[in-house]
N, C-alpha and C positions, 0 to 999 in steps of 0.2 A: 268698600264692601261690594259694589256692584260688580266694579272690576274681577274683583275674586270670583261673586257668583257665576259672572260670565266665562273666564279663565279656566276656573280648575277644575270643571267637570269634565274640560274636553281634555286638558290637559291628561286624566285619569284615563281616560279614554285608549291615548295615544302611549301612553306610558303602561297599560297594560298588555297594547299589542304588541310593544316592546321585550318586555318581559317574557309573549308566547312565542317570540321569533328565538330567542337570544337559549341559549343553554344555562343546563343549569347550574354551569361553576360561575359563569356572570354574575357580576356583581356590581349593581347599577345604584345613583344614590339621586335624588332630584333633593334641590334645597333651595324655598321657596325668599323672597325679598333677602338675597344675600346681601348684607352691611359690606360695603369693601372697609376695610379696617383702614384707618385714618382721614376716613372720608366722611360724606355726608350722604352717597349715593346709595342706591339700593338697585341692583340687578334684580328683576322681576323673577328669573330662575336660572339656577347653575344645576348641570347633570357632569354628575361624577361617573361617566361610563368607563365599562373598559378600557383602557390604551388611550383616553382624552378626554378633554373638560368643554365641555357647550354650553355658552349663556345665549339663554334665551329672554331676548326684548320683547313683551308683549305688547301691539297697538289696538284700541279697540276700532280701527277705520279699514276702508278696504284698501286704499294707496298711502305708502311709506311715505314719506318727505326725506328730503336732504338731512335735518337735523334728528330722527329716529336713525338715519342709518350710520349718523357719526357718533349717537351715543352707545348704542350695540359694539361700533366698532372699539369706542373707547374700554367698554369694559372688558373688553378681548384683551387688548395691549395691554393696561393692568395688572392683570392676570399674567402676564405673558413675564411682565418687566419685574412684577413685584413678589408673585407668589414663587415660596420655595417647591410648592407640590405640580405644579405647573411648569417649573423647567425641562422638563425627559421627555413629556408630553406635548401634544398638537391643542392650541388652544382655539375650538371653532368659535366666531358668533353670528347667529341667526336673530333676525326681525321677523315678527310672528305677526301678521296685519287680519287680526281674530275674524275679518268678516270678508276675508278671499279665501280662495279655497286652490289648493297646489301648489306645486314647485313652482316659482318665479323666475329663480337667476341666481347668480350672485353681483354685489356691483359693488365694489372697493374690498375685496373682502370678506363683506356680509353675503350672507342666505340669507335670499327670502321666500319666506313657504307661510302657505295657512296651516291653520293648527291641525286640520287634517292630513298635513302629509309628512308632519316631525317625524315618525316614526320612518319614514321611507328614508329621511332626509339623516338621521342618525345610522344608518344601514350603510350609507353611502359615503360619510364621513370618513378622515383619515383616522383610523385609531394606532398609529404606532408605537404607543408608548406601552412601558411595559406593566403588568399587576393593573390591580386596579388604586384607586385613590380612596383612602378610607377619613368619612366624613370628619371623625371624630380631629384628624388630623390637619384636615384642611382647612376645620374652621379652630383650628388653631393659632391664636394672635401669634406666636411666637412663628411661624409659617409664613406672616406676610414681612418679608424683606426685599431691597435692591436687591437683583441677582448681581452677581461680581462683574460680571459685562459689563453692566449697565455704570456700575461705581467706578469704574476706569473710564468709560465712556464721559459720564459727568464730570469725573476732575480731570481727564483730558483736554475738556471744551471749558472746564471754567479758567482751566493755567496757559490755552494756548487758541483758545477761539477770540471772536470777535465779539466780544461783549462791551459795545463801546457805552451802553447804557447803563452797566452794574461795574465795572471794573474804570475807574477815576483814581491818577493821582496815586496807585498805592505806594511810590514809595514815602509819601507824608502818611501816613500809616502804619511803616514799617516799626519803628520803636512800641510802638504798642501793640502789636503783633508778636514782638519779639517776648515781650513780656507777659504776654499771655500765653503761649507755648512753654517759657518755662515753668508757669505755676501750671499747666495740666502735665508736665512731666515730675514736675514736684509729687502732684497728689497720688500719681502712678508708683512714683516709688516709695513716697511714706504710706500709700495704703488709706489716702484721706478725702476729704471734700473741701472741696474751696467754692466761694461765692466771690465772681468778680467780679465787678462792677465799674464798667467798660464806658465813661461818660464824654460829653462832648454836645458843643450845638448843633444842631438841625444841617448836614451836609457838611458836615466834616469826616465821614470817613467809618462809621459805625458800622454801617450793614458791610461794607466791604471787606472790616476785623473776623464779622462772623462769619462771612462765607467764606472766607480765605482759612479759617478754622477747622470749621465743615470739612472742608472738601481738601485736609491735609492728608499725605499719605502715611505719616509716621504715627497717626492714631490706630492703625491697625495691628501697630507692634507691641502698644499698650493694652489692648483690647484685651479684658480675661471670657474667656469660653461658658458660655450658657447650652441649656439642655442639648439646645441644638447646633454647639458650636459655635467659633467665634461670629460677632457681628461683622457682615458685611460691609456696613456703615457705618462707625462707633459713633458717628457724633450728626444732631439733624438743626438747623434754623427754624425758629415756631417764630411764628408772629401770631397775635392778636387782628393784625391790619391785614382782611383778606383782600383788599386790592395790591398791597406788594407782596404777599402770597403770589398772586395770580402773575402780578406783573413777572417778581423773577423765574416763578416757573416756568412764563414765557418767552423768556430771553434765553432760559437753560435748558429749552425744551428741546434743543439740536440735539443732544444725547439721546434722546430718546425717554420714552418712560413719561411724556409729558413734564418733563423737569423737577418731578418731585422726588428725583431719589435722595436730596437733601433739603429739600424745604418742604416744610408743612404748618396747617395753622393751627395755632392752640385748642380752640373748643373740640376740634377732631382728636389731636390727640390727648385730649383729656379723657374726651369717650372714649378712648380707643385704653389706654390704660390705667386712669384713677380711680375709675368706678368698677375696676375689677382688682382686690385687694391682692391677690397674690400673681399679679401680673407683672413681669418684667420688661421694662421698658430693653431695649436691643442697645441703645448708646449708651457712652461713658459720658459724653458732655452735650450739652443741652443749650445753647443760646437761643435764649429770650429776649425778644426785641422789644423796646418801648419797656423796659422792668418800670420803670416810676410810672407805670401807666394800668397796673397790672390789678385786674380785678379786686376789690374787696370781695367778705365772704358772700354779701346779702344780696350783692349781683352776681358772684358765683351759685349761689342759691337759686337764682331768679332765673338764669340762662342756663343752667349745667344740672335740669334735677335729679333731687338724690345726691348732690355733691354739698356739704354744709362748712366748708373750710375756702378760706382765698387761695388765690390762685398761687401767690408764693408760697404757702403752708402746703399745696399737692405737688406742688412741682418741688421741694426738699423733700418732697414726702419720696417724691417718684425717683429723686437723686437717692435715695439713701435705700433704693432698692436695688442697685446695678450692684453686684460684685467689687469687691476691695476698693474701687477709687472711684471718684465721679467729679467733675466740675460743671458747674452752671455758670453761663456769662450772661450776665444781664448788659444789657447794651441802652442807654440811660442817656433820655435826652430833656428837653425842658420846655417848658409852655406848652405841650402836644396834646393837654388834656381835655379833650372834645368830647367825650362818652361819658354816660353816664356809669357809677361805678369806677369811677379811675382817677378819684382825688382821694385815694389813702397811702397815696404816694412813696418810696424806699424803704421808709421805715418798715412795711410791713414783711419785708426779706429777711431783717435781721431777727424782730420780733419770730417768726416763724421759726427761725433756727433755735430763736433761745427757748422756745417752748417742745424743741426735740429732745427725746431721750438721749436723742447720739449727738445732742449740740458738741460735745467733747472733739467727736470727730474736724468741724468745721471752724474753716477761715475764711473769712472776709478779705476781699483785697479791694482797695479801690485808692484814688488821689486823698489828698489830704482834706480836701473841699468837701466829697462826699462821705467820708468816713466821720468829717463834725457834724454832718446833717441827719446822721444816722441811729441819733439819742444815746438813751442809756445801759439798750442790750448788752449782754454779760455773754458776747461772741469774740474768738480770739480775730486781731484786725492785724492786716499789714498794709503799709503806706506803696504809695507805689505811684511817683506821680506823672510815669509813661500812659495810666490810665485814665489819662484825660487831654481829649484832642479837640486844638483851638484851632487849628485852620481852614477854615470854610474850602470847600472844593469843591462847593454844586455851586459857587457863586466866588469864581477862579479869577475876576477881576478885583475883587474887594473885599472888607471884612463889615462893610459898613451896613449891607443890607440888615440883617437882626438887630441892630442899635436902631435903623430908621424906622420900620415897622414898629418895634416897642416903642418908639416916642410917638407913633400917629396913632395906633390905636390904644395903647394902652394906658398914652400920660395924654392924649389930644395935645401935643409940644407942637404946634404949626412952626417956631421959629428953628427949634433943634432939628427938624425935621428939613428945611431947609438948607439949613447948616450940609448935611448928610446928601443931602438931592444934590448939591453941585459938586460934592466930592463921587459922590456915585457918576454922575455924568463926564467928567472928568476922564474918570476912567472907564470909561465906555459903558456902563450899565446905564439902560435905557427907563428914564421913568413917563409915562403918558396917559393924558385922561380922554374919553372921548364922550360925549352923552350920544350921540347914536350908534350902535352895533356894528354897521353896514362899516362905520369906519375905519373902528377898530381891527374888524377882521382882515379889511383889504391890506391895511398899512404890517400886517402882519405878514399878507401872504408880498408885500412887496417885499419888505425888510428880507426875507428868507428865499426868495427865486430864485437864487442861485446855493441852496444847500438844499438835495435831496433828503440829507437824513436829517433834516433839524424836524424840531414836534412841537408845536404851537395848540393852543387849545385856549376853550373855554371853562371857565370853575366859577365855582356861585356856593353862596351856603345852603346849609338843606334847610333851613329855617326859617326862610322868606318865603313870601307870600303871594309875592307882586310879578317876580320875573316872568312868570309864565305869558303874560299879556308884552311881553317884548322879545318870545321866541327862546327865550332862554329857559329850558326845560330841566330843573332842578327838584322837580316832585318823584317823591318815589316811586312811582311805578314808571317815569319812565327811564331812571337812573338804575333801577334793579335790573334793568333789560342791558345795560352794557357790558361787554364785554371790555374789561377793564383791559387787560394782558396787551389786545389788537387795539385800542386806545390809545397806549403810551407809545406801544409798539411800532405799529404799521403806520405806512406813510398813505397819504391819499389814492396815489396811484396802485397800491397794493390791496389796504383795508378798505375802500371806499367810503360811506357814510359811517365805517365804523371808525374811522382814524380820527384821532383829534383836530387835523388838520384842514378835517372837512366842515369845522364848526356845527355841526348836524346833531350832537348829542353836546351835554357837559355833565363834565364830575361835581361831587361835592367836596367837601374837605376830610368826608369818612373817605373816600376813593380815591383821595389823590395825596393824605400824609404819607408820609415817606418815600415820595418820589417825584420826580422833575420834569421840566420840560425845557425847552431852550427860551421861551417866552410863553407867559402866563395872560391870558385875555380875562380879568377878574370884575363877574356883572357882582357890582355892590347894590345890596338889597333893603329892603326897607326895617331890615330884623335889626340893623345897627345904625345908627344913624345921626347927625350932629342935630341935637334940639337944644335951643337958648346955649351952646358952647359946652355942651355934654356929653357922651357918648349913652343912647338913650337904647332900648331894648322892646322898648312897648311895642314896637311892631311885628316883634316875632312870634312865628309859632311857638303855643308852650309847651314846656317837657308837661308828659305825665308819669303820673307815680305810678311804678309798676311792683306788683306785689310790697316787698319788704324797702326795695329799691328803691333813693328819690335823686331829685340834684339838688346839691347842696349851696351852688353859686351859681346860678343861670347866666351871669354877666359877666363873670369870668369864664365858661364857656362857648360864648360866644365872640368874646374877644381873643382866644383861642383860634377858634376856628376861622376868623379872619387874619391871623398871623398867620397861618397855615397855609391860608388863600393868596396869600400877598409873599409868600418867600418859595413859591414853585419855579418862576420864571430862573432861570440861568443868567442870562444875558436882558432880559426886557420885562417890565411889568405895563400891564397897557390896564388903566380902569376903564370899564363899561357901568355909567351914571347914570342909569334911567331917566327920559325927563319925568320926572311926576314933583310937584310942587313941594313934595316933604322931602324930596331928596336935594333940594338947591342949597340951602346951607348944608349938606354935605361934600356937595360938587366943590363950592367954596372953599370949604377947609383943605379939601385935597389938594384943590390947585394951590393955595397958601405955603401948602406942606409939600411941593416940589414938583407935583406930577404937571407939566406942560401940556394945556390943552391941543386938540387935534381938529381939526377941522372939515 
């Protein structure tokens, strides 16, 4: 509200002198905290002038910073990449720094002017587009799409760029791919909806089904035409997981558009079209990542308000809004359930359908394994057992990592766990323990001096208490300040203290599911820990109850999130064991359980 009070008087100011300059077939529109649609963000103001679109960044200080002048620039491009009323047109952005006064410059791009000299500054501007841009239409959801540039551009870079971090191994993928192309060609020609459910462990190949989906080009031949013509993009990736949001948008971010012309994350687009009933989503198919992980209603309540239905019950809701056909891939993995809200598990895909007027319309596709787990719903099912992929590929030496983890944390097995640590070493997957930090990171940065692009890192759970007195910085505030994307992304020499590599920051197990590293540096915490030959919890921070929302197994989500922590590594797992005297019978069990201490 201050902000306001301070802003908009001058802002009225400068926008009337606007008004006495301009004639009178002008036709000028200012629109104040513009929502970019499928975002979170909010543009301070967008002016719909004559012949071009101006956002304006408002700061209330007298010097810009580096990071004002890349968010002004971002909502520029935006605008540029995403909006249909914005293509004909010049898209300016300006940084408004409320407590200087004139034209400044421009520096990447941006203008920067105080609020006293918009109006010169808009005078000056390119306006060559043609008509004016009428509000009613611009903030029209059905307006924000990839431009077709940009969609060629994206499945150019994802079929023939260098994506050595998101593209593994696809032809062990290929059969299931294949199979899921034909049931979206199926539903194209009978006029139907399919639900299919795409399962497999933890780095076998799941996100690479769905963005090889994505970013097909023969969904464009199926695409049927909406108000405003066909979709651009018929089909988007939603995650749940905004660190592999972030991550592939920035591995696909060479196309331009910032990479989100086909990935986006759930909560955004739920705002963006559940909560508006007669809103049509622009794709035919829809892949959902993590489906067994997927909201019930009381945490869709909790996080999304105004929304009183699960997130499988809006997302069939949202499918059975597209024009004659639509498929949804649920991409379905197992033990990932770290959140609160996300143990009502598969079932709730089928149930949702069966409680659809239009259940008639829909089929289930999935392997045989998941279609028994999927109860008694009265939905038509077809067997398909290409939809279920066993071959690890984020862990290309072995299948054995997932069997070992589940015997240390989940059965405490120190002997089975053994068993698995010499057949892992074996083949060359590295298992080690170290109790001081200083070790673990060096023997990492030894192991890797000669590969420029390997990514090594630290992870820690969010739940401990203790790490922070050993440098290892796992509390939220200072984990919300990473930039996830240039994490996984960037190498030391490129991201600096933002790279993993530079052990300067670490993830948690919300930031780093669903994606990898070449060696995982894992600070085990005092939130799990071996007491009397237990797997004990007392140490952890505890959930609270939020509104309607609780957790239902705190000990199963914690042993969760330690599976999570412990199967990042590609090639090498390194534990980091604090000394603290409650952690030694955990040191113990580890070293038992195969990890070879470090010295």
């Amino acid at each position: 509200m201050r902000a306001w009070s301070d802003s908009v008087p001058r802002l009225q100011v400068e926008v009337d002198e606007r008004i006495q300059a301009c004639s009178a077939s002008s036709f000028d529109t200012a629109l104040l905290e513009y929502e970019m649609p499928l975002e979170a963000r909010r543009a301070d103001v967008v002016l719909l002038v004559s012949g071009a679109v101006v956002v304006l960044e408002l700061k209330g200080k007298h010097e810009p910073s580096q990071a004002d002048l890349d968010q002004a620039s971002a909502y520029a491009r935006d605008l540029r990449c995403y909006h249909e009323s914005c293509e004909s047109v010049p898209v300016h952005a300006a940084l408004v720094p409320m407590r200087s006064r004139g034209y400044r410059g421009e520096v990447g791009g941006v203008h920067i002017c105080g609020p006293d000299a918009i109006d010169g500054l808009l005078a000056r501007l390119e306006t060559s587009g043609t008509g004016a841009i009428l509000a009613r239409e611009f903030l029209s959801v059905d307006r924000y799409r990839p431009l077709p540039s940009l969609v060629r551009a994206a499945r150019e870079l994802f079929e023939t760029g260098s994506l050595r971090r998101v593209k593994r191994a696809a032809a062990v993928t290929q059969p299931a791919l294949e199979r899921v192309c034909s049931i979206v060609h199926q539903a194209a020609r009978t006029k139907s909806r399919r639900l299919i459910l795409l399962s497999g462990v933890p780095g076998s190949g799941k996100t690479l089904v769905g963005l090889q989906l994505v970013h097909a080009h023969f969904l464009d031949d199926l695409a049927v035409a909406r108000n405003v013509g066909k979709p651009t993009a018929p089909a988007v990736f939603l995650s749940g997981n905004a660190p592999l949001v972030e991550v592939l948008q920035y591995e696909l971010a060479g196309a331009g558009g910032d990479g989100k012309a086909f990935v986006r994350g759930v909560k955004d687009y739920l705002r963006t079209y559940a909560s508006k009933k007669h809103a049509i989503p622009p794709q035919h198919v829809l892949v959902f990542d993590e489906a067994q992980r997927a909201w019930d209603a009381d945490y869709v309540a909790e996080k999304h308000g105004g929304l009183m239905q699960s997130e499988p019950e809006l997302f069939i809701e949202l499918a059975e809004r597209a024009p004659d056909w639509c498929v949804v891939l649920g991409l379905v993995g197992s033990g990932q359930e770290i959140h609160m809200g996300e143990e009502g598990g598969l079932r709730q895909w089928t149930e949702a359908i069966s409680r659809s007027p239009r259940r008639d319309e829909w089929v289930v596709h999935a392997s045989a394994t998941v279609l028994s787990g999927l109860g008694d719903a009265e939905v038509a099912q077809q067997c398909a057992e290409e939809l279920t992929l066993t071959a690890e590929l984020r862990f290309h030496l072995t299948r054995d990592v997932h069997a070992f983890v589940a015997a240390l944390v989940e059965y405490g097995d120190h002997a089975r766990c053994a068993d698995l640590a010499r057949t892992l070493e074996e083949n060359g997957y590295s298992l080690r323990m170290v109790r001081e930090l200083e070790v673990g990171q060096q023997y990492l940065r030894d192991r890797f001096s000669n590969d420029p692009e390997a990514r090594f890192g630290i992870v820690a759970s969010s739940r401990d208490r203790d790490l922070k007195r050993f440098r290892v910085y796992n509390d939220f505030q200072s984990t919300k300040r990473i930039r996830v994307g240039r994490w996984f992304g960037a190498s030391e020499t490129t991201g600096g203290r933002d790279s993993c590599c530079s052990f300067e920051q670490c993830v948690t197990e919300f930031q780093c599911q669903g994606l990898e590293l070449d060696a995982a540096l894992v600070a085990w915490g005092t939130d799990l820990r071996r007491v009397d030959g237990e797997w004990s919890i007392e140490g952890a921070s505890k959930y609270m109850r939020k509104g309607r929302a609780s957790v239902k197994d705190p000990h199963r989500l914690r042993v969760n999130a330690y599976r999570v922590l412990l199967t990042r590594g590609r090639n090498a797992t390194v534990i980091f064991v604090p000394q603290l005297a409650e952690l030694d019978e955990t040191a113990a069990f580890i070293e038992l359980a195969g990890f070879k201490p470090l010295s």
